[in-house]
C-alpha positions as CSV (number, residue, x, y, z in Angstrom):
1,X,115.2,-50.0,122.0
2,X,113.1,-47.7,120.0
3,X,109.2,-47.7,120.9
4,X,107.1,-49.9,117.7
5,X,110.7,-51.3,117.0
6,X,111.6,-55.2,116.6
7,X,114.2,-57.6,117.5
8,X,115.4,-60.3,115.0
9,X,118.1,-62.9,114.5
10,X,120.2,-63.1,112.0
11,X,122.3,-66.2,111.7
12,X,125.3,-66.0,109.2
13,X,126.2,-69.4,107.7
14,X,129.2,-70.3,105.4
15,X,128.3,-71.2,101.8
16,X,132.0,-73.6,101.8
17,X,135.0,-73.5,102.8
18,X,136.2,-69.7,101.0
19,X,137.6,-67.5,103.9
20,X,136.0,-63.6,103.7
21,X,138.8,-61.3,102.8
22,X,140.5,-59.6,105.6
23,X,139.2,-56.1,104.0
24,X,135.2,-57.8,103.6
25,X,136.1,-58.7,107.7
26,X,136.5,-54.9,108.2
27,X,134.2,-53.6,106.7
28,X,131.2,-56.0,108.2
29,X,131.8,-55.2,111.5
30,X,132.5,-51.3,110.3
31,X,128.8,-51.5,108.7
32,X,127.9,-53.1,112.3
33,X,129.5,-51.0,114.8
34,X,127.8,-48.2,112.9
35,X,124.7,-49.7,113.0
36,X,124.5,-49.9,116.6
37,X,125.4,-46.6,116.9
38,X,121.7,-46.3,115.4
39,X,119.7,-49.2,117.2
40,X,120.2,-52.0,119.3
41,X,122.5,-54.2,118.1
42,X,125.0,-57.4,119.5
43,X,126.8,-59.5,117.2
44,X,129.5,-62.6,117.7
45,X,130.8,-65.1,115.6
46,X,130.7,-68.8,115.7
47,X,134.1,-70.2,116.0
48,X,137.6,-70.7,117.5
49,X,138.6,-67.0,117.9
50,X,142.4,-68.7,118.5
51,X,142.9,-70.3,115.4
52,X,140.4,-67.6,113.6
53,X,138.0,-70.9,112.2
54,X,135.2,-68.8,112.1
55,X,132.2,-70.9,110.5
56,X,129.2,-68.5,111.1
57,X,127.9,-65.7,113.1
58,X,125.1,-64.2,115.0
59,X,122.8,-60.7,115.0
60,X,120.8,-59.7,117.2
61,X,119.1,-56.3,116.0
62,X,116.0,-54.3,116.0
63,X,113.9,-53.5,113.0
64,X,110.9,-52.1,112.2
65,X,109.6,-55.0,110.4
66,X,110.8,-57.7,108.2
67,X,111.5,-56.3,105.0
68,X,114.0,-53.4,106.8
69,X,116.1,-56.2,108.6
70,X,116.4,-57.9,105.2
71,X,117.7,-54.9,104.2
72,X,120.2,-54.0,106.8
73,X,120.9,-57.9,106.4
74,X,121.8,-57.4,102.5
75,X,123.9,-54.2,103.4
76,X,126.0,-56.0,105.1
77,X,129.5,-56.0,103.4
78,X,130.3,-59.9,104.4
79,X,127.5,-61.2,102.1
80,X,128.4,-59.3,99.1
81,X,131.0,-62.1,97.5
82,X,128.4,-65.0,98.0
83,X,130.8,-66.3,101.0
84,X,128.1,-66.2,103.5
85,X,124.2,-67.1,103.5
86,X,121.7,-65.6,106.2
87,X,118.4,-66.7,108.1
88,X,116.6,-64.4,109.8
89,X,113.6,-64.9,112.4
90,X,111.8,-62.0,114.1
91,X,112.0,-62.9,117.9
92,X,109.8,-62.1,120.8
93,X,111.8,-61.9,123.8
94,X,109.6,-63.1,126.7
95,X,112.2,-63.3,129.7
96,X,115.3,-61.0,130.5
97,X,117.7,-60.8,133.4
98,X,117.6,-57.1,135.6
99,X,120.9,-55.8,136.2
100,X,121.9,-55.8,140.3
């Protein structure tokens, strides 16, 4: 993680029951994967990954402050057709495990 930087949560949440395109799908987690190439970043969805019910997701990123994660979080591909809704929280991580 980048010295002065941030980590916040974005959760993804479902605005009905519209499925995201199977082109929007590739292109969020392209816009991800080349994110993390440039910060710390994890992401997962919320779901049944073996019936491909996918109801939400999760992003765990870093940011500078607020207003840039809101930005990255607008960027993103998946919320550009209204399916999908975000909340985002800045989070202070206070405990985390040491690799052995």
């Amino acid at each position: 993680m980048k010295e002065g930087s941030t980590l916040f949560v974005r959760i993804d949440y479902k605005n009905g029951e519209s499925e995201v395109t199977e082109q929007v799908a590739i292109a969020s987690a392209q816009y991800l994967k080349q994110l993390s190439e440039e910060r710390y970043l994890t992401a997962g969805v919320f779901g049944d990954m073996t019936t491909e019910e996918i109801d939400g997701a999760m992003v765990i990123f870093e940011a500078e402050n607020l207003a840039e994660a809101k930005a990255i979080s607008d960027a993103d591909p998946v919320f550009q057709g209204g399916l999908y809704h975000y909340e985002i929280k800045q989070w202070h991580v206070m405990v985390t495990a040491i690799e052995q």
